[in-house]
Each structure stands twice: as C-alpha cells, then as structure tokens.
N, C-alpha and C positions, 0 to 999 in steps of 0.2 A: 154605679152609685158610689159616695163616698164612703170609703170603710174605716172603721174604727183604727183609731191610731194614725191615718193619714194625713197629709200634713200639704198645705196649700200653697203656692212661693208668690211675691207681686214683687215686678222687677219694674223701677217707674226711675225714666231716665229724663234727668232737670238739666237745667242751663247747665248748675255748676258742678253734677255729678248722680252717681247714679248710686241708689239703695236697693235692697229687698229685704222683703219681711215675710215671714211661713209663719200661717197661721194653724191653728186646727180647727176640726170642723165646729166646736162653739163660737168660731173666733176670735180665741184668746193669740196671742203674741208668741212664737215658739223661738222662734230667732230672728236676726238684725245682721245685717254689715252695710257697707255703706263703703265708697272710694271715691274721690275726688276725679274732677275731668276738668282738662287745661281749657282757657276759655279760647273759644274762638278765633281764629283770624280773620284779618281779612286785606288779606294783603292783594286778592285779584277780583276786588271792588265790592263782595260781601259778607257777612259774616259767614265763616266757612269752618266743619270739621269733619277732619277724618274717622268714618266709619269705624276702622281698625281701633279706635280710642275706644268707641262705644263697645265694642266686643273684649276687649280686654276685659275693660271694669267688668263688664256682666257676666262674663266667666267669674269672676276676681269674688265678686257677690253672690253670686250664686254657691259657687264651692264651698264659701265662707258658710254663711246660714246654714247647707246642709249640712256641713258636717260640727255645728252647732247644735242642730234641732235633733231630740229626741226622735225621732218619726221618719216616716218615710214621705218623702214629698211624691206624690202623687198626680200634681198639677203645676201648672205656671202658667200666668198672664203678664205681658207686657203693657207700661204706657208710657207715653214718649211728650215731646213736646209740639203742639198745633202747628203743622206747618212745615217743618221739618223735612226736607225730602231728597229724594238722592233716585238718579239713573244708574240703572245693573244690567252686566248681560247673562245670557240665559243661567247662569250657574250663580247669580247675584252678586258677582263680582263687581264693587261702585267703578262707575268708569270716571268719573271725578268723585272730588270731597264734596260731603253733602253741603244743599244751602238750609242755612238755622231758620226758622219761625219767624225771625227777624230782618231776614235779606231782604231788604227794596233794589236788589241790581236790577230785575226788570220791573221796576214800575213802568216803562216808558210802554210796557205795553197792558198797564192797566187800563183805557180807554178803550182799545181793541176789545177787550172781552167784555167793557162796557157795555157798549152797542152791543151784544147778544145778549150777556147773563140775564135772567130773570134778576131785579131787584132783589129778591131774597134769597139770592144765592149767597153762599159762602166762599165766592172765590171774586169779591171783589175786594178791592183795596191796594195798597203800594208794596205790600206784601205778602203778594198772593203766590203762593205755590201753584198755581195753574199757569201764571204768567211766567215762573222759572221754569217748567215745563217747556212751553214754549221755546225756552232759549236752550233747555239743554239738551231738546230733541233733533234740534239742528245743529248740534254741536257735534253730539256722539250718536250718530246716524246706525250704529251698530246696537244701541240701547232694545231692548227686551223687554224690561221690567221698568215701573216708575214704582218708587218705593217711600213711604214713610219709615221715620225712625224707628217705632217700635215696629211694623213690615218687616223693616229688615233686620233686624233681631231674633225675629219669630222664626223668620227665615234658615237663617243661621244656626237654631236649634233645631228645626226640625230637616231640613233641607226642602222645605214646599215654597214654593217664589209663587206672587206674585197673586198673593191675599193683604185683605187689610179689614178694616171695622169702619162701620159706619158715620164712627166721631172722626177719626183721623180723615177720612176720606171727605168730609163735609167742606172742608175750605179749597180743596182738587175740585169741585167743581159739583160733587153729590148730590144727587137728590133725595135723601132722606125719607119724603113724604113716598112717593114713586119705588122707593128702592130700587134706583138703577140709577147709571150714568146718563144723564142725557143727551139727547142728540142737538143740540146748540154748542156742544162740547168741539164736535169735528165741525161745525161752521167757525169755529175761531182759532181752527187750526190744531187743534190735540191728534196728537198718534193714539186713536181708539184704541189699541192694539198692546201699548205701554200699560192702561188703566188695568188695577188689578180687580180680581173678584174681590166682591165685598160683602160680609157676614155681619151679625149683630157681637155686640161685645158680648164674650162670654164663649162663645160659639166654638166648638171643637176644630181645629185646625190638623191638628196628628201628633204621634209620638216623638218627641226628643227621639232624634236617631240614639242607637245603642250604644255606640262607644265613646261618644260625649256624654249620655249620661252618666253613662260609667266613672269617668273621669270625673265629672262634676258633682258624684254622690246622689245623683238622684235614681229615682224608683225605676225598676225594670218599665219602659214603658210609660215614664213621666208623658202627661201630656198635654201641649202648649194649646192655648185657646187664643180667640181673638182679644186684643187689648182692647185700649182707647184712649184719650188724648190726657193728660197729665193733669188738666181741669177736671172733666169727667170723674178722673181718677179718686180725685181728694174731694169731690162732694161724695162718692160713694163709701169712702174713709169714716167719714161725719156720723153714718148712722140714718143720715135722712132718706125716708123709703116711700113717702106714702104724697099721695097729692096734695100739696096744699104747704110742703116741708121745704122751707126756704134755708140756703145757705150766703152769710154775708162774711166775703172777705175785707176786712178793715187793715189794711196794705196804705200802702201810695196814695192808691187808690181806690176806691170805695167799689168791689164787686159783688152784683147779687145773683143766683142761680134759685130757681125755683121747678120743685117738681111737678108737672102738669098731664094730664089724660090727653094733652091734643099741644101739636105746635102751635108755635106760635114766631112770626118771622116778622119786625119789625124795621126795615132796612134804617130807615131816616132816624135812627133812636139808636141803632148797631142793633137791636135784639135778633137774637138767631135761638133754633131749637136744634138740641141731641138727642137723636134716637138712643136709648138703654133701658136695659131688663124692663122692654115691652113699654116704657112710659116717655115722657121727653123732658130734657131738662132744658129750662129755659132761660138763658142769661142775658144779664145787660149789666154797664159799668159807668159810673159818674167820673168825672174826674177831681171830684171832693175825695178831701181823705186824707192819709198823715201828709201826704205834699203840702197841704192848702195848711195845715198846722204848722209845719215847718218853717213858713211864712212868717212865722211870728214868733215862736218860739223853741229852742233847740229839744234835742230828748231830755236832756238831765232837767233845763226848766220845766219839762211839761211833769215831771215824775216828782218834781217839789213843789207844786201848785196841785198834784192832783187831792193831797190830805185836804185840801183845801175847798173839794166839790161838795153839793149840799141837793142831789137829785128832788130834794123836796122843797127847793126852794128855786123855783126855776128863772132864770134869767128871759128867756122868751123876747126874744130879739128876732127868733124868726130869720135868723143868716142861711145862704148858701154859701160856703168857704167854696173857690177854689186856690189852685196855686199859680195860675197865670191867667190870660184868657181862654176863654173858648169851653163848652158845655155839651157834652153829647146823650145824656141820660140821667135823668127823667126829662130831662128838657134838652131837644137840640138846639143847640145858639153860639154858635161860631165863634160872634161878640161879645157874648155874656163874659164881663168881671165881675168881683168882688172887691170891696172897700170896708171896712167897719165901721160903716155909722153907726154912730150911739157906742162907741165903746166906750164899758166899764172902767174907771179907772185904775182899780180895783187888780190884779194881773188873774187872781183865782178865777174872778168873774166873767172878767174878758176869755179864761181857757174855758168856762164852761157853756158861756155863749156859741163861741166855735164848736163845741163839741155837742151842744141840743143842734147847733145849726147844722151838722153834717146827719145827727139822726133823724133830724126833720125830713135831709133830702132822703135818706134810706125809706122810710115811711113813704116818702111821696113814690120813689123808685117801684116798692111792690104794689102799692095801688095803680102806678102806672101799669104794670105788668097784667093787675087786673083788668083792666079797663082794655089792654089790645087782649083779651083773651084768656089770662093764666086765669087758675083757681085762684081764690079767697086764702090768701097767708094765714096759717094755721098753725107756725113752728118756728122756731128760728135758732139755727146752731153758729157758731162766728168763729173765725177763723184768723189770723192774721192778730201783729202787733197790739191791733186794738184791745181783741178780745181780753187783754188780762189785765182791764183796767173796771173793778165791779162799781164803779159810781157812772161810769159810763155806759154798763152794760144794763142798769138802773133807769138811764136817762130816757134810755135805747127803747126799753120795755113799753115804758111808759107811752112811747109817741107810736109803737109800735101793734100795740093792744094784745100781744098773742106770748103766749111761754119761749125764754130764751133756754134752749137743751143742752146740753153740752155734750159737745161731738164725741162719737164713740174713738174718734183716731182723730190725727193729725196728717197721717204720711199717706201722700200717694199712692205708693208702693201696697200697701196696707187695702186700698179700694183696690187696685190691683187682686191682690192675693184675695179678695171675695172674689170677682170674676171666675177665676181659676179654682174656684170651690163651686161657684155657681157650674162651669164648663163640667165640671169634674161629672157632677149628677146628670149632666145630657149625656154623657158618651157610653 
C-alpha cells in the first residue's frame, strides 16, 4: 500500500522531450525536471530516433526530480508517444532506431492488413505500427521483442522485456474488448512470438533493478508499473474520473476524449476506445480548430480582437471553420470546405463567429459521441491554446450545456505519476 511520505514519479516522453513529476499520495506536486530530445530524422525514409536518446533524458529526469523531492519515490509509471515502436533482441537491445508515431515508411502495406483487420481495429492507417512491424521483422530476423516507447523504457528500469499496457498496444493491433492479441494478427503476417504480454495501465511490472535505483535516488525497491500512451496520459492529468467527464483539446485541432462505462469504436468517424482504471476513454478529433482560425487571422490579431468578444451577444452564423478541405468528425466528408458566408464586417465579429462556429462543432462532436454509444456529457475540462481565452470558454458553455472544470494538471507526466500511485496500492 502506499505509505506516508512516499512519493510517486510519471515519466511521459513527447515528440520534443521528455519530463517527470513526483507526486505525493494527495497528489500535490513534489518535484519537476524536464530535458529536451533532438527531433527526429529521417534520413532512411521515416521519422526515426535513437532509443539511447530516450534513456539518457529519463535517467537525466529521473535523477533530477528525485533528488529534488523531499520523499522517497516509491513508484514510477511511464507514457510514451501512440505508435512509437522499436525491434529488440532478447536483452532489449534496439536492433535499429525506433520508428516515431508518425512514420508512413510502410504504408504500402496498409491495404494488406486491410483485408483482415476488423474495422475497429487500431492498427489501420498509413501509420500504423503493425504495418512497420511487418518490415522490421523481416529486416532483423534475429528480433525477440517488439517494443513501444514507454516498453522500452520500462524495460530498461527494471530489466523485464517484452510487457506493454493496453493503450500503447491498441494501434499494434490489440484487442482491447477480448484482451488479447488476436488471431487475424498472424494471418497478415505478425511474428506472434515478437508481441509482448499485455497488462492494464497501472499494473505492477517489478522492481527498478537495485543499482539503478541506487544511482537514480530512488527508493530500495521503486517499483515500475504498466504505462500508457501520452493521450491517455494528460486526460488522466485533468482530473476527469467519472462517466460522462469529457476532455476537449483546443490545439490545431479540435480533440475530444470522453469517459465511458463500455467502448465504443466508430471506424468511419476515427472513434476508437482506451481501456483504463477499469473504464474506457473514448476519442475523436475534427479538424476545426486554431488551424481553421489561422486561416484568417495570425495569433497577435486574434489576442487584440479577443477584448472585443460579447458571449451574450451571439453572432450565430452557425459556421463549421476548417483549415483546408476534408472533415473526419463529427461528420466524415472528404469534400467538406468552408467559406464565410455572411461575414461580419466587423473583424471582432467575424472572430467570434468562427469561434461559436468551432463550439458549435465541439457540441455537435459529444452528442455525436452520444449517439454511437458514449454517456450523456456531464463535465468538461479544456486543455490546449484555446483554453485561456474566458469569452470563449463562455461561448463553449453555453452551446455546451454542462460545467467547464478546470483541470487538476496540465502535464502528461503528472497522469503518469497517478498510475504509479494507483500501481503502488496493488503491489
């Protein structure tokens, strides 16, 4: 169980770098560090990086935090970025550099696992980690292990190869509902053999070997739990616990997560569901959002037009912004643009039409959500650029009908370090 004074670490590793944060068992804040990570190459045709990068920094943050925090750290959770994946042999050594979340080098064999996947499988797309599987297993024919980022991290600290958690493992091909791999896996060619076992996030894994922790200042016996994907990670950040607790990233792009009693898998729309602590979280993404505002006006104008919004005075124009063609949720439509007809001449006006119009799509987004299945939206915590604009957050409400919360954290690393509090009390 968790004892007094112990102290929790979430190690959540981004595109541009990796953090941790130790919490204590309230879940107040005990320490931070943070190190930057070079971005990517891809000089042999996809975004590619060396593992060895990733374990630097996480030593690097790790060390940091603990010998910052008051406490004994007692636990640690990793999360990584969707996708992410890397071949090791038996002792997890990468036999190449990993490919990032974002490598399309095998699309070409996205179609192949077409014809088998279930539609609501997670390992469809141009960059799917089950399709780089495929290439890298006939690459390095000596491979052992198939590995996610935080996998192999986890690894690393503890020396157990060839574990992972249910979110990361959901776009390899997972089945979630089933908990298990399934067997359309080796019809489209996977080395069963590669696939690691798979635990729920939270889940005890084992001890940080002893002379790393040593090193690293952690507790006789720290002990590493299953992670989960770097999304997963920062809705668990938020605060939002309970069914019905929606999280909307207001980014680029407009993301919504919502927590639900039962999946929910909507291929034609992109919705897919996360198994965690027993519930499922369920997301989909528009491509409304600051892209489609960009479109018309830079940051510094939107920030001198915003004294200008009047949430009770609503323009109602009923717009969907995007920022080019093409629409995948709440409406899939390929074709779908946008134009401004009826624009205000007005520029304040014109910003706050845009901005009822991307709330309007959020509003349409969770009802969609309802409608394939999710609970009745009952919460809503926001995340991203948007959030720190309160005439918008106003607008948001309104079209929205339910309380805007404000998230208990911001940092991935942070939903992490729950995990690793939550793992702490199973073990």
């Amino acid at each position: 169980m968790p004892g007094e004074g112990a102290l929790y670490l979430g190690v959540d590793l981004g595109t541009s770098g990796v953090r941790a944060i130790a919490i204590d068992a309230a879940g107040a804040v005990r320490a931070q560090a943070a190190r930057p990570l070079p971005a990517p190459d891809a000089a042999d045709g996809g975004p590619r990086q060396d593992p060895a990068l990733w374990w630097d920094a996480v030593q690097a943050v790790i060390a940091e935090a603990a010998a910052k925090a008051a406490g004994s750290i007692k636990a640690l959770a990793v999360d990584g970025t969707s996708g992410t994946l890397l071949v090791a042999d038996k002792d997890g050594a990468p036999l190449a550099p990993a490919g990032m979340y974002n490598d399309a080098s095998a699309a070409h064999l996205a179609p192949r696992i077409g014809e088998d996947a279930p539609a609501e499988s997670g390992a469809h797309g141009a960059t799917s980690p089950l399709a780089r599987l495929l290439v890298l297993q006939e690459r390095h024919r000596g491979a052992v292990h198939a590995l996610h980022q935080a996998d192999w991290i986890a690894g690393r600290l503890t020396g157990v190869w060839g574990r992972s958690d249910a979110n990361n493992a959901l776009k390899l091909g997972y089945d979630p509902v089933a908990g298990r791999w399934p067997g359309w896996l080796e019809g489209v060619g996977a080395r069963m053999d590669l696939l690691p076992e798979v635990a729920e996030p939270g889940t005890p894994i084992g001890p940080v070997e002893p002379g790393l922790a040593r090193r690293l200042g952690l507790a006789e016996g720290c002990l590493a739990v299953a992670g989960t994907t770097d999304g997963c990670a920062s809705f668990l950040a938020t605060g939002a616990s309970e069914a019905g607790d929606g999280v909307t990233a207001l980014g680029s792009t407009l993301t919504l997560k919502l927590l639900s009693d039962a999946p929910v898998f909507a291929p034609a729309f992109g919705v897919y569901s996360h198994r965690i602590l027993g519930r499922w979280l369920v997301g989909g993404a528009s491509n409304t959002g600051g892209a489609a505002l960009l479109r018309f006006f830079t940051g510094e104008r939107m920030a001198e037009l915003t004294p200008g919004l009047d949430p009770d005075d609503p323009v109602g124009l009923d717009w969907h912004p995007l920022p080019g063609r093409g629409e995948r949720f709440p409406v899939a439509d390929p074709g779908m643009t946008f134009e401004p007809e009826g624009r205000p001449a007005d520029d304040a006006r014109f910003f706050q039409a845009l901005l009822e119009g991307i709330a309007g799509v959020e509003a349409d987004a969770y009802r969609r959500l309802e409608d394939l299945g999710a609970p009745t939206l009952r919460s809503v915590r926001t995340v991203g650029g948007g959030a720190g604009n309160p005439a918008w957050t106003r607008i948001r409400e309104g079209l929205l009908g339910v309380p805007m919360k404000e998230p208990v954290h911001l940092e991935a690393a942070y939903g992490a370090a729950l995990l690793a509090r939550i793992g702490a009390g199973k073990a």
